[in-house]
C-alpha positions in Angstrom: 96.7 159.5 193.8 95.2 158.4 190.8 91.6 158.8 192.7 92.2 162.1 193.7 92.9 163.0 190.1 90.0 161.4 189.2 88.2 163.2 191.4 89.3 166.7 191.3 89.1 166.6 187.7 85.2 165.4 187.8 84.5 168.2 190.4 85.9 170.3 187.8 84.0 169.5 185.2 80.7 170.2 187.5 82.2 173.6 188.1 82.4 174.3 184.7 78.7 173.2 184.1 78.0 175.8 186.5 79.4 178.4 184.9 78.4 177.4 181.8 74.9 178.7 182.4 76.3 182.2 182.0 79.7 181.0 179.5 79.2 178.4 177.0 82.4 178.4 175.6 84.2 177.9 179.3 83.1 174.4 178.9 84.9 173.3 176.1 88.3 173.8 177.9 87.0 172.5 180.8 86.1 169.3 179.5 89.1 169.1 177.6 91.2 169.4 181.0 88.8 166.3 181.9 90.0 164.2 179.8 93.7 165.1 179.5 93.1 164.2 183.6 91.9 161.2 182.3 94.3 159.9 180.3 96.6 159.4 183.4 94.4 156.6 184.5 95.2 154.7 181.4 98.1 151.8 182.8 100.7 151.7 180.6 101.1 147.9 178.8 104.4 146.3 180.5 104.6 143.8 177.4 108.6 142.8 176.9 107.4 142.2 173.3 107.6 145.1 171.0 104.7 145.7 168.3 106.2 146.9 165.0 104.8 147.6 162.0 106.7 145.7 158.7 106.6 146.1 154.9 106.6 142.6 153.1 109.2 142.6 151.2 109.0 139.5 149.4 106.3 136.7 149.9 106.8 133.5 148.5 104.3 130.6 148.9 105.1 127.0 149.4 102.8 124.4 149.2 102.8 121.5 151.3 100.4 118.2 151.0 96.8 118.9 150.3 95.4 118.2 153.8 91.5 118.6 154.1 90.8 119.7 157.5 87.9 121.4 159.0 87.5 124.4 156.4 88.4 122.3 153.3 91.9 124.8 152.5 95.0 123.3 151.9 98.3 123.5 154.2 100.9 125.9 153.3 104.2 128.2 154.2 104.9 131.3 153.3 108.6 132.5 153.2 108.7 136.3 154.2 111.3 139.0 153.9 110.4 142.1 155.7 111.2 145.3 156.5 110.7 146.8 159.7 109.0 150.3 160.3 109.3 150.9 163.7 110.6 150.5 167.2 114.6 149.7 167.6 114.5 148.0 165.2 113.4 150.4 162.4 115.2 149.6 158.9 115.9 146.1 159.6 115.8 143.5 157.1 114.2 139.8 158.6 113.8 136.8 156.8 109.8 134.9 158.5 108.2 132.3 158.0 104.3 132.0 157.9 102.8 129.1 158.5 99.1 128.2 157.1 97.1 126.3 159.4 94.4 126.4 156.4 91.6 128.0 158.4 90.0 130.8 157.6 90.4 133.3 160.4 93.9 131.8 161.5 95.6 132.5 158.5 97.7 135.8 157.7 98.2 135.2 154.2 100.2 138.2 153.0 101.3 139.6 149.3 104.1 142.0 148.6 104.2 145.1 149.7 101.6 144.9 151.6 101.9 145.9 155.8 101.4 143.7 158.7 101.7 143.6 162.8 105.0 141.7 164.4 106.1 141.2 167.6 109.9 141.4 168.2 111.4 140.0 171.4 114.5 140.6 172.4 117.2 139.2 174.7 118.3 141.2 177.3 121.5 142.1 175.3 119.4 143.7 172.6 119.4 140.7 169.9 116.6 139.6 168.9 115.4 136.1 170.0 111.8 135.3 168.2 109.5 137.2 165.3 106.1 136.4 165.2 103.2 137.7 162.7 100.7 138.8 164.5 98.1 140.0 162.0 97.5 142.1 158.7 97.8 145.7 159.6 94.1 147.3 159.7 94.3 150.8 161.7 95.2 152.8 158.7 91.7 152.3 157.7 90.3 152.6 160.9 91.7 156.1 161.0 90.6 157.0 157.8 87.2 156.3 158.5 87.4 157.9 161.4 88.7 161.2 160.4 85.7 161.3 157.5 83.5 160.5 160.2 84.7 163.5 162.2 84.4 165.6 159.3 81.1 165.1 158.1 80.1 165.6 162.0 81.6 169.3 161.0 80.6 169.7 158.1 76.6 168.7 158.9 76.5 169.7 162.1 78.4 173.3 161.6 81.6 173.9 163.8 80.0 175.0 166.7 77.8 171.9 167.1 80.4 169.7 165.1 82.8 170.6 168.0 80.5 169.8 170.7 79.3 166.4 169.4 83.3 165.8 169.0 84.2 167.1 172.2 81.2 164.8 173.7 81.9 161.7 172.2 85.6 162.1 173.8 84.5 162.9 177.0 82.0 159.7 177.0 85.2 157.6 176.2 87.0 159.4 178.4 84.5 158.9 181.2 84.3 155.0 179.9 87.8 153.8 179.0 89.9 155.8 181.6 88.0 156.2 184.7 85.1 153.7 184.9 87.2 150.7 183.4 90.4 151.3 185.9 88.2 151.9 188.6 86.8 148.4 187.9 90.4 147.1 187.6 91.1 148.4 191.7 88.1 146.9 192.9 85.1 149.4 192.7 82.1 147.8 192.8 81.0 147.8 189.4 77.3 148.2 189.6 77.6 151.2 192.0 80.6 153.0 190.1 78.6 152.1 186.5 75.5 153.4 187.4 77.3 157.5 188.6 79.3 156.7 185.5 76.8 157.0 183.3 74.5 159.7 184.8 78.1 161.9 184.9 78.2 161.2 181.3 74.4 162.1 180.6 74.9 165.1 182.4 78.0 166.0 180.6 77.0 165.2 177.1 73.6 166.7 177.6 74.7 169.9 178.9 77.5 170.4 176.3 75.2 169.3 173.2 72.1 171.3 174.3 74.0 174.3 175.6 73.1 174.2 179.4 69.4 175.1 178.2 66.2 173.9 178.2 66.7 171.3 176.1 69.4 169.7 177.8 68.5 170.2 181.2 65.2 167.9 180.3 66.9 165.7 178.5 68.9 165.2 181.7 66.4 165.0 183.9 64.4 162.6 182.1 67.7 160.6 181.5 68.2 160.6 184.8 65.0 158.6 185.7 65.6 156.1 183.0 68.7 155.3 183.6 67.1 154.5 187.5 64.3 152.4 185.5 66.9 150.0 183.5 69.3 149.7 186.6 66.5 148.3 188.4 65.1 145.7 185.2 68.5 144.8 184.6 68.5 143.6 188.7 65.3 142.4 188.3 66.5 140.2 185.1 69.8 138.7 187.2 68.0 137.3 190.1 65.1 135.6 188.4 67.0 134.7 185.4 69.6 133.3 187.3 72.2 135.4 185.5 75.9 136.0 187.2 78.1 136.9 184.5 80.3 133.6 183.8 77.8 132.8 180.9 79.1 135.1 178.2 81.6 134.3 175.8 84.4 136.0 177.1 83.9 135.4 180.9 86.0 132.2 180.5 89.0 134.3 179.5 88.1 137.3 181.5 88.8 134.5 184.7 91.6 133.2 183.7 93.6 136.7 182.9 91.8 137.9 186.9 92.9 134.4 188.4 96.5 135.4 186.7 96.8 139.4 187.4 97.8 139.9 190.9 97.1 143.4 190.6 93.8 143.4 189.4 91.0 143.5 191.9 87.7 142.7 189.5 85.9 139.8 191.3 82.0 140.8 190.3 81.3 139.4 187.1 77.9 139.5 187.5 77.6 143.4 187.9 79.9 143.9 185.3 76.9 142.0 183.1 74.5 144.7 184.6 76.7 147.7 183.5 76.9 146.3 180.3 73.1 146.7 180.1 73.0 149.9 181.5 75.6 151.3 179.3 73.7 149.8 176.5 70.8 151.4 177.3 72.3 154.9 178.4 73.0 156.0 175.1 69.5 155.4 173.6 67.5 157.1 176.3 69.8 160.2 176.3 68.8 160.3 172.3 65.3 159.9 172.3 65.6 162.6 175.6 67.1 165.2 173.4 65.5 164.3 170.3 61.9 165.0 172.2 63.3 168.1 174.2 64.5 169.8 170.7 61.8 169.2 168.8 59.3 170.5 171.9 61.4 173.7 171.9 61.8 173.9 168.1 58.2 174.2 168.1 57.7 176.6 170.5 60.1 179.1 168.9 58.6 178.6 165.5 55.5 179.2 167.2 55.6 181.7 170.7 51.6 181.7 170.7 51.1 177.9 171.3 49.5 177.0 174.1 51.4 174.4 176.9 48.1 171.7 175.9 48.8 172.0 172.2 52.8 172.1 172.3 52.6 168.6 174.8 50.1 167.0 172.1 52.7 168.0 169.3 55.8 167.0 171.3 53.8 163.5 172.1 53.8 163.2 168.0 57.4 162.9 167.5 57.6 161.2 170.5 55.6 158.2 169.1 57.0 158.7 166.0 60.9 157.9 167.2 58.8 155.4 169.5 58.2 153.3 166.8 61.9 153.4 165.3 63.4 153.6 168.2 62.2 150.4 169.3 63.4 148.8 165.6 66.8 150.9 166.5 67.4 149.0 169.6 66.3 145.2 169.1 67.9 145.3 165.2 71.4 146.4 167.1 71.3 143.7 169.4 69.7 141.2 167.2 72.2 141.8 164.3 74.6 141.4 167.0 73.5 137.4 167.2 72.1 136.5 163.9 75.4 134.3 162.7 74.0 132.4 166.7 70.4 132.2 165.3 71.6 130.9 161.8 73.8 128.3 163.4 70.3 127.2 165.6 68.6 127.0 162.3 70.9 124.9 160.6 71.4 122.7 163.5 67.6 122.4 164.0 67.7 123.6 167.7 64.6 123.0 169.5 63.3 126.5 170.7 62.6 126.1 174.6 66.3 125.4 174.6 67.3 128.6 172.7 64.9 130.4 174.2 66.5 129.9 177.5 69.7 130.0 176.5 71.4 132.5 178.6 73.5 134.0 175.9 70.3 135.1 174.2 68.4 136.3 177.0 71.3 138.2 178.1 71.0 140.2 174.9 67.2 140.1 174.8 67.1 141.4 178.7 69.3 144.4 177.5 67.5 144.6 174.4 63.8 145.0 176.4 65.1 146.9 179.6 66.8 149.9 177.2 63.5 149.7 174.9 61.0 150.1 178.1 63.6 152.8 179.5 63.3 155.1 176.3 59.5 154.8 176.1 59.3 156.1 179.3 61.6 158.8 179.0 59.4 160.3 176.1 56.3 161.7 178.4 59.3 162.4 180.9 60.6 164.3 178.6 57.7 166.4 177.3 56.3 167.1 180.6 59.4 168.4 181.8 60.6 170.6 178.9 56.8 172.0 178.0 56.7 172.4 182.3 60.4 174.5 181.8 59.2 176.3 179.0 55.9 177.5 180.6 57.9 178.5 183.9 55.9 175.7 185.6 59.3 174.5 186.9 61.4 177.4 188.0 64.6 177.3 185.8 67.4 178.8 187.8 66.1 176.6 190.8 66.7 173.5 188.6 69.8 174.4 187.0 71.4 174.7 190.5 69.9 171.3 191.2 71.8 169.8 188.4 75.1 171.0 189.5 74.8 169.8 193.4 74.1 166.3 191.4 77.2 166.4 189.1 78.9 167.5 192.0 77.3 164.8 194.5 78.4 162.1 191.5 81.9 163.7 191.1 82.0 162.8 195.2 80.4 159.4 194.3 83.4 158.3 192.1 85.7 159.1 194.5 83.7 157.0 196.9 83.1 154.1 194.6 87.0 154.0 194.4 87.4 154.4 197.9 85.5 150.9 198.7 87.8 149.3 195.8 89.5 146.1 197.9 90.9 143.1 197.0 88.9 140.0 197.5 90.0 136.7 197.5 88.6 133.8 195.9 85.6 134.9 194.9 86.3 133.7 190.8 85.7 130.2 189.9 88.2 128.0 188.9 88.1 128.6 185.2 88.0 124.7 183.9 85.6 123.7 185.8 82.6 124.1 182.5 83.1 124.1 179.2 82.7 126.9 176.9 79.1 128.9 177.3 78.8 128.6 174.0 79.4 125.1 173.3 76.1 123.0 174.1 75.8 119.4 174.0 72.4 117.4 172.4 71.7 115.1 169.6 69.5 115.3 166.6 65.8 114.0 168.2 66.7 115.0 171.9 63.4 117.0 173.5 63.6 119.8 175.9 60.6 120.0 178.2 60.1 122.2 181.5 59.7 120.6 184.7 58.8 121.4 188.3 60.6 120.4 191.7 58.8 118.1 193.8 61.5 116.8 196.2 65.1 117.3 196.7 66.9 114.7 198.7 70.6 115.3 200.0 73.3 112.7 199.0 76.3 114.3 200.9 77.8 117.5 199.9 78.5 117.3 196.2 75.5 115.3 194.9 71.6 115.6 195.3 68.7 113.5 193.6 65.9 116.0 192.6 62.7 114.8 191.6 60.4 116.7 188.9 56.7 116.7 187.3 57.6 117.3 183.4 54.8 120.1 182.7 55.1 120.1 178.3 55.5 117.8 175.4 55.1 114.0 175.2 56.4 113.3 179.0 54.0 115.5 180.4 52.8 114.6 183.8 55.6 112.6 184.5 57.7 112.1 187.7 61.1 111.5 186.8 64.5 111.4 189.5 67.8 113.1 188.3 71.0 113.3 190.2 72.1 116.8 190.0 76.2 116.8 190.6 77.4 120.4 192.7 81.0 121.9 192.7 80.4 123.9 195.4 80.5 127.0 193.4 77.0 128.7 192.9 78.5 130.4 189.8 78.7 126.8 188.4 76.2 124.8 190.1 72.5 124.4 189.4 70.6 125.6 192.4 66.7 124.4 192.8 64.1 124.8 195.8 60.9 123.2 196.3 58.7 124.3 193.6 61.3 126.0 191.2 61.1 125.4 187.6 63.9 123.6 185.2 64.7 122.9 181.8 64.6 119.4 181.7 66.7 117.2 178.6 65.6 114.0 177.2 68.1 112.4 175.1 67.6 108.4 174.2 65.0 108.2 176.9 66.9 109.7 179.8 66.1 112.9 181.9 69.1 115.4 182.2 69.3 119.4 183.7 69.8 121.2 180.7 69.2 125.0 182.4 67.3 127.1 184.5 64.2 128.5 182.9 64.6 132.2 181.7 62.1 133.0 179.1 59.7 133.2 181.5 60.7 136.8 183.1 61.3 137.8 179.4 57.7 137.1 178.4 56.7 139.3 181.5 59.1 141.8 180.3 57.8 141.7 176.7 54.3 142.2 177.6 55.0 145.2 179.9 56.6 146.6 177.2 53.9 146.4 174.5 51.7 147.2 177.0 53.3 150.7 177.9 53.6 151.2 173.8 50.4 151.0 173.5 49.7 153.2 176.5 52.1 156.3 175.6 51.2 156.1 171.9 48.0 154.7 171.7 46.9 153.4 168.3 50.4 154.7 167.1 51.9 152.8 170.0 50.0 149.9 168.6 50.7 150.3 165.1 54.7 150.0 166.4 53.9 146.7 168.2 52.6 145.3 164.6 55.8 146.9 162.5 58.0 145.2 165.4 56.0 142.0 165.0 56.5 142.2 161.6 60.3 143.1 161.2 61.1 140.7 163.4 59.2 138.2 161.0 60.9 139.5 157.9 64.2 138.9 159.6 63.4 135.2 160.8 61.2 134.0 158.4 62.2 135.8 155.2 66.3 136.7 155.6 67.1 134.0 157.6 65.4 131.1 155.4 67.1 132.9 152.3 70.7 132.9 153.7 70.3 129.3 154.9 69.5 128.8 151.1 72.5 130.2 149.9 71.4 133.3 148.6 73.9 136.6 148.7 73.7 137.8 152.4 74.4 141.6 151.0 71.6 141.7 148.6 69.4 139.7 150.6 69.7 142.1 153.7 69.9 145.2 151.5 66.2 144.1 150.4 65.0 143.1 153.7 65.9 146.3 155.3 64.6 148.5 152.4 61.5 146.1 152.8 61.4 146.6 157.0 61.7 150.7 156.3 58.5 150.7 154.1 56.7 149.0 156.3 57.2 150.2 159.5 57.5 154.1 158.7 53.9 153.4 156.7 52.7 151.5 159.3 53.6 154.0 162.1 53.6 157.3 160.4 50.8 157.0 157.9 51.0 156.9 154.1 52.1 160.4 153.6 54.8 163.1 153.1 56.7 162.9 156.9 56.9 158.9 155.9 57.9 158.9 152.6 60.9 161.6 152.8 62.1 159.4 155.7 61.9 156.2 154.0 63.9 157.8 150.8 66.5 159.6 153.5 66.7 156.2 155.1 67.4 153.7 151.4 70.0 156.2 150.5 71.7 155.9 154.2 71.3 151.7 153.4 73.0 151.6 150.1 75.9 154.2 151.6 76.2 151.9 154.3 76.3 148.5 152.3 79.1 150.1 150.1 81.2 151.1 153.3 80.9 147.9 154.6 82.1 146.3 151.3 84.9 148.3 151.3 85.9 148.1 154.7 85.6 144.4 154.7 88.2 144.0 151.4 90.6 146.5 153.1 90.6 145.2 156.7 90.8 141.8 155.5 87.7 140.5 157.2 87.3 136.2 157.3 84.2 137.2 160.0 85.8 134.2 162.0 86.9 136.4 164.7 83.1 135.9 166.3 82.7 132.3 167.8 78.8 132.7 166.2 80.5 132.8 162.4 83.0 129.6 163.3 79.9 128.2 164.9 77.6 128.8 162.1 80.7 127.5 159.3 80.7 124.5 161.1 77.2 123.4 161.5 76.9 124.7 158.2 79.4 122.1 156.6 78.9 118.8 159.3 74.8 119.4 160.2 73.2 121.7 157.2 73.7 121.1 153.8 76.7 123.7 153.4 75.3 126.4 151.0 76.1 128.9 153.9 79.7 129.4 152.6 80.0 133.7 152.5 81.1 134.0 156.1 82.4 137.9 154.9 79.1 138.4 153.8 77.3 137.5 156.7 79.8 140.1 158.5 78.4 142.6 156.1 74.6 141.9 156.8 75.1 142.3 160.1 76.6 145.9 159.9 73.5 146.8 157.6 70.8 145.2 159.8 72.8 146.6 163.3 72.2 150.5 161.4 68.8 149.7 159.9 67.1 150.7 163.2 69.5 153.8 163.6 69.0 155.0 160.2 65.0 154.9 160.4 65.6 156.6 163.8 67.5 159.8 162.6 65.4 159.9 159.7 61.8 159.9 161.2 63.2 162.5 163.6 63.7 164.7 161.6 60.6 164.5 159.3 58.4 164.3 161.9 59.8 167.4 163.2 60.1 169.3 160.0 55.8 168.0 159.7 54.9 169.4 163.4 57.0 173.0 162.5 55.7 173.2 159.4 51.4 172.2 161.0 52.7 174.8 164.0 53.8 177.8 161.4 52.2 177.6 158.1 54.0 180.2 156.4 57.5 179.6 157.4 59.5 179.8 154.1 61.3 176.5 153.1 64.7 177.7 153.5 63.5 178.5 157.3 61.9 175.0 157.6 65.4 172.9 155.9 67.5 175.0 158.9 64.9 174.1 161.5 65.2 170.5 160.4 68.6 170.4 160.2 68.8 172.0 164.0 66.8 168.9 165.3 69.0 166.6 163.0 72.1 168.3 164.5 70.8 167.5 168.6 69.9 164.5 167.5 73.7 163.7 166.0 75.8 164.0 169.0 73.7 161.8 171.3 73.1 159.2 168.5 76.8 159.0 168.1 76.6 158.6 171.8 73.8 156.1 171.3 75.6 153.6 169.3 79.4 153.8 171.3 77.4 152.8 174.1 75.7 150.6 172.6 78.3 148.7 171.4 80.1 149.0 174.8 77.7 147.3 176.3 77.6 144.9 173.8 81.3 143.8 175.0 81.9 144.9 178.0 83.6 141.4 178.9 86.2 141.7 175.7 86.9 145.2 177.1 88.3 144.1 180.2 90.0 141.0 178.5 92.2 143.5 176.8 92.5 146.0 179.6 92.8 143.5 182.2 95.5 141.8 179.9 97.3 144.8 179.4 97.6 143.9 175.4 99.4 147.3 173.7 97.0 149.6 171.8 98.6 148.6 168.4 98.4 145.2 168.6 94.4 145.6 170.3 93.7 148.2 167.1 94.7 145.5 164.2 92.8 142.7 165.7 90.3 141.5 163.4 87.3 141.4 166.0 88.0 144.7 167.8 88.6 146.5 163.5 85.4 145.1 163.0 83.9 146.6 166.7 85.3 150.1 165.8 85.1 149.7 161.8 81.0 148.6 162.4 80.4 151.7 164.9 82.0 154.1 162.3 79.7 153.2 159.6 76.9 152.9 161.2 77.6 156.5 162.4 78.0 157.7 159.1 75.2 156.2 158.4 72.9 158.0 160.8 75.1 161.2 159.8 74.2 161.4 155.9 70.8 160.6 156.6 70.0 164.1 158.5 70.9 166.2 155.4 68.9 163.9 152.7 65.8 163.9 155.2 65.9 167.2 156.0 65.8 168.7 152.3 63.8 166.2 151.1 61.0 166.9 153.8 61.5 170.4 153.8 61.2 170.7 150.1 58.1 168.5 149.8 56.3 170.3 152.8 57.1 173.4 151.1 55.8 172.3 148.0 52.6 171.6 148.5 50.2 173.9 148.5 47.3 174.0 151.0 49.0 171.1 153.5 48.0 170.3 156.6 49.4 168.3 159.1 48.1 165.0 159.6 48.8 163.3 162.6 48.1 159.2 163.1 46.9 158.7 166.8 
């Protein structure tokens, strides 16, 4: 039942796409019915707990002994009298007490009057048998920044477009958290149902932001292909990497709620970690698709004359210019994403072969490159498919009706995706059998060499010696023997042939496995992606390379060195990103108006976003040592570094401003390099005409950004997702949890972020252009 509403209201949706072509505003319903259908997929949380909001009534601390323990705070109890808010309980009076465990990220220390999260249970009489204090009460601000988010979407992007980018963020997590995710829970394959997941929401979002037009029917198109492109990277990246999903933080958990969940079908780990780069990607592409398509067609209205040569050349322009921040966009989100893991490496002096094949890393470095070669491939897509529609090369109507048979041939593919969900048996891993991914085990001196299989001699079933020539470092050349120990579960084991390479360990003179050896399909990777930068843009395409070269090097070699001094990780980031805008938008765009209005857009859009972050981070109570990189980081810090890295909240905060940094620049060169090519198309368009015009790319370019970074950070943790849903934790309790507040809280700003600097481009650009007398455009090829 629950597939057939799944389906019937997809093929609903594709009706309405249909239709849309002649009635826009059809859709909005339509959709709206989509995801109301939706919602019934959503299982309800069979907890016997109740989650209840309480007042603190009273709070008084007592201390017990001073106790140093790992973070240097003393032990103490809290006595608590509460009032609860909610539930059956509402109006009741309880007396709680709150144990300090004096660590940082433990603790709920809590002050009067202020709210928090308990969990009543009860007998089955009624009376209640146990309180527990779950955590300090967060959502309030969470839906406060929400709601401003939502407004400025509005109030920037005007109702009609405000209400589309609204209505399209619902339906991608409607499409996300209520039909892919339980699908998933059944037993749908999760590769096959991700990948029509994704092009349904494409299609969706693309149609309902770019009005069943031009624009968004080669956006979709182009999508389309590049969604194809990462799918099959991403595979690519599993099988020679050696990746199968029980590497990420969470898949430990994830295991143990599956192995304990009767009714949850989800076996495929490792194409749930292929999803989660597809996703990841999805968003971008769809962006740079409609940021391309817009800005084609803005020109050609400005300009009806323009020949098809002329309006490609001008549509390749912006292209190359989002290129360039694009690529910044994408590697800062996933970056910022580990840089508490790259501190903790610095700090514990990690050698790099080992963390550069560290598949934790390379995981996020795979996604990182797959989405970045899938977006720079989608801009001559994109080009040569909207100038092709707007020259009647392609016949429209004949395309249109394409694009419906494939929502509807999706819609059908759902359906069949749920239709092959089955239960298999045994296919997880006993969940003891490794230690944490993220824990790794080596001594201060140990060497990490790579080494290639000679021989491998059989010693029974669980045991075989494996002989290897050491090809680096001091050992090289030299044959050593190592027993390598097998469970009997690939997932686990480390499985070699004759002439496979391995990361080899030397601690105190003897040869261990330490890994397979991954960075060698990421160097592959790497250089096929400078090498198609420099082929789409050409010495622009070049000129990103460098300003990605050189970010990169202001965040290792400048940002990180300064935090692992003890300098302030706000200011210090704040400065590094306003340092990373200048040069990369110079670099790329030239020294000239189109840069400069985007680098003053983007510094206003940084400080916004360092203030929000402040802010959010004192109300939501933020310790950062929610993320196993912060705890890992605090305690290298302390035992292995010399303990100046003490602002774990900071650190929390720098990472929000370096995850926007790329999105910001993004947005911002968008639209100046869109206001520049207008402006160089139609001389004499008034500046009141050119600010709208800008503001009409900024506003396409809204909804699929706020697209963009959902996804993104979906991807990101697509594991912890299924913890919760696969746990069944209630919404109130998953809401107020410090990591998921941050998740949400981070996404938020950094939308804002990307939001306010559309309006402070736009008239700065506009103005400027307008301004001066006698400009012409000057392009940097």
């Amino acid at each position: 039942m629950a597939l057939l509403r799944t389906f019937s209201a997809l093929a609903f949706s594709a009706l309405a796409v249909a239709k849309e072509v002649k009635r826009t505003r059809k859709i909005f319903l339509v959709l709206f019915i989509l995801f109301i259908s939706a919602l019934f997929l959503l299982p309800e949380a069979q907890a016997k707990e109740e989650f209840v909001k309480a007042l603190v009534l009273s709070a008084r601390n007592e201390k017990g002994p001073i106790e140093r323990n790992l973070f240097y705070y003393p032990a103490q109890t809290q006595h608590l009298s509460l009032k609860v808010l909610g539930g059956v309980h509402k109006g009741k009076i309880i007396d709680l007490e709150n144990h300090l465990v004096g660590q940082r990220g433990y603790d709920t220390l809590l002050e009067t009057k202020e709210k928090a999260l308990i969990q009543i249970a009860t007998t089955p009489q009624g009376k209640i048998s146990h309180i527990t204090l779950v955590s300090y009460l967060r959502d309030k601000f969470i839906y406060l920044l929400l709601a401003v988010f939502l407004f400025f979407l509005i109030l920037i992007g005007g109702l009609r477009k405000g209400l589309r980018t609204v209505t399209a963020l619902m339906i991608t997590v409607g499409l996300i958290f209520f039909v892919m995710f339980p699908l998933f829970k059944i037993g749908s394959p999760p590769l096959l149902t991700g990948i029509i997941i994704s092009l349904l929401v494409s299609i969706i979002v693309l149609y309902l932001v770019g009005g069943g037009g031009v624009k968004s029917l080669s956006a979709i198109l182009s999508t389309i292909i590049g969604v194809a492109i990462v799918a099959g990277i991403a595979l690519l990246g599993a099988h020679f990497m050696r990746l199968n999903g029980y590497h990420m933080e969470e898949s430990k958990t994830l295991v143990f709620l599956l192995r304990h969940t009767p009714h949850c079908a989800l076996s495929d780990l490792r194409g749930l970690l292929l999803v989660g780069i597809i996703i990841g990607g999805l968003g971008v592409m769809m962006d740079v698709a409609i940021s391309v398509a817009s800005a084609v067609y803005e020109i050609r209205d400005a300009h009806p004359g323009i020949d098809q040569k002329e309006l490609m050349g001008r549509g390749m322009n912006v292209g190359k210019d989002i290129m360039a921040t694009m690529a910044n966009s994408l590697i800062l989100a996933y970056l910022g994403l580990t840089l508490p893991l790259i501190l903790a490496f610095r700090v514990l002096h990690t050698p790099f072969s080992r963390i550069s094949n560290w598949a934790f890393l390379d995981i996020e470095v795979l996604a990182a490159l797959a989405g970045s070669i899938g977006f720079v491939l989608v801009i001559p897509l994109t080009v040569v498919i909207t100038t092709s529609l707007l020259f009647k090369r392609i016949p429209f109507p004949k395309t249109k009706v394409a694009g419906v048979i494939l929502l509807l041939f999706l819609s059908l593919g759902v359906g069949f995706s749920g239709a092959q969900a089955s239960h298999q048996e045994e296919l997880l891993p006993d969940s003891d059998l490794r230690s944490h991914p993220l824990v790794f085990v080596y001594e201060r001196g140990d060497e990490f060499a790579k080494g290639r299989v000679l021989e491998i001699e059989k010693r029974g079933e669980d045991q075989e010696l494996i002989t290897f020539k050491v090809l680096e470092g001091r050992h090289r050349d030299k044959i050593v023997t190592i027993p390598n120990y097998l469970s009997g579960k690939p997932q686990y084991d480390f499985i070699f042939q004759k002439n496979d390479s391995a990361l080899l360990q030397v601690s105190q003179g003897e040869f261990y496995i330490a890994d397979y050896v991954r960075d060698r399909f990421l160097i592959i990777l790497s250089g096929i992606f400078l090498v198609l930068l420099i082929l789409v843009g050409r010495l622009k395409g070049l000129r990103t390379a460098l300003a990605l070269g050189l970010t990169l090097a202001l965040i290792l070699f400048l940002f990180l060195p300064l935090i692992e001094a003890g300098h302030s990780p706000i200011l210090i980031s704040i400065l590094v990103s306003i340092l990373a805008t200048f040069i990369t938008l110079y670099l790329v765009a030239g020294f000239g108006i189109k840069a400069t209005s985007a680098i003053l857009g983007t510094s206003l859009s940084i400080f916004m976003v360092a203030g929000l972050s402040l802010l959010a981070g004192h109300l939501l109570r933020i310790t950062g040592f929610s993320s196993s990189g912060i705890r890992m980081l605090n305690y290298f810090s302390r035992h292995y570094g010399k303990g100046l890295i003490n602002d774990m909240p900071g650190i929390v905060t720098s990472v929000i401003i370096i995850g926007a940094l790329g999105v910001v620049m993004d947005v911002a060169i968008s639209v100046s390099s869109s206001i520049q090519e207008i402006k160089g198309a139609s001389p004499r368009i008034s500046q009141g005409e050119l600010i709208r015009r800008g503001f009409n790319v900024g506003r396409d370019i809204m909804a699929t950004m706020a697209n963009s970074l959902i996804l993104a950070y979906i991807g990101g943790s697509l594991l912890l997702v299924m913890v919760y849903l696969v746990g069944e934790f209630p919404f109130l309790q998953i809401i107020n949890t410090e990591f998921i507040a941050l998740e949400i809280t981070r996404g938020l700003i950094g939308s804002l972020g990307f939001v306010s600097v559309i309006p402070a481009t736009a008239i700065i650009s506009g103005m400027w252009l307008s301004r001066s007398a006698g400009y012409k455009t000057k392009t940097v090829r």
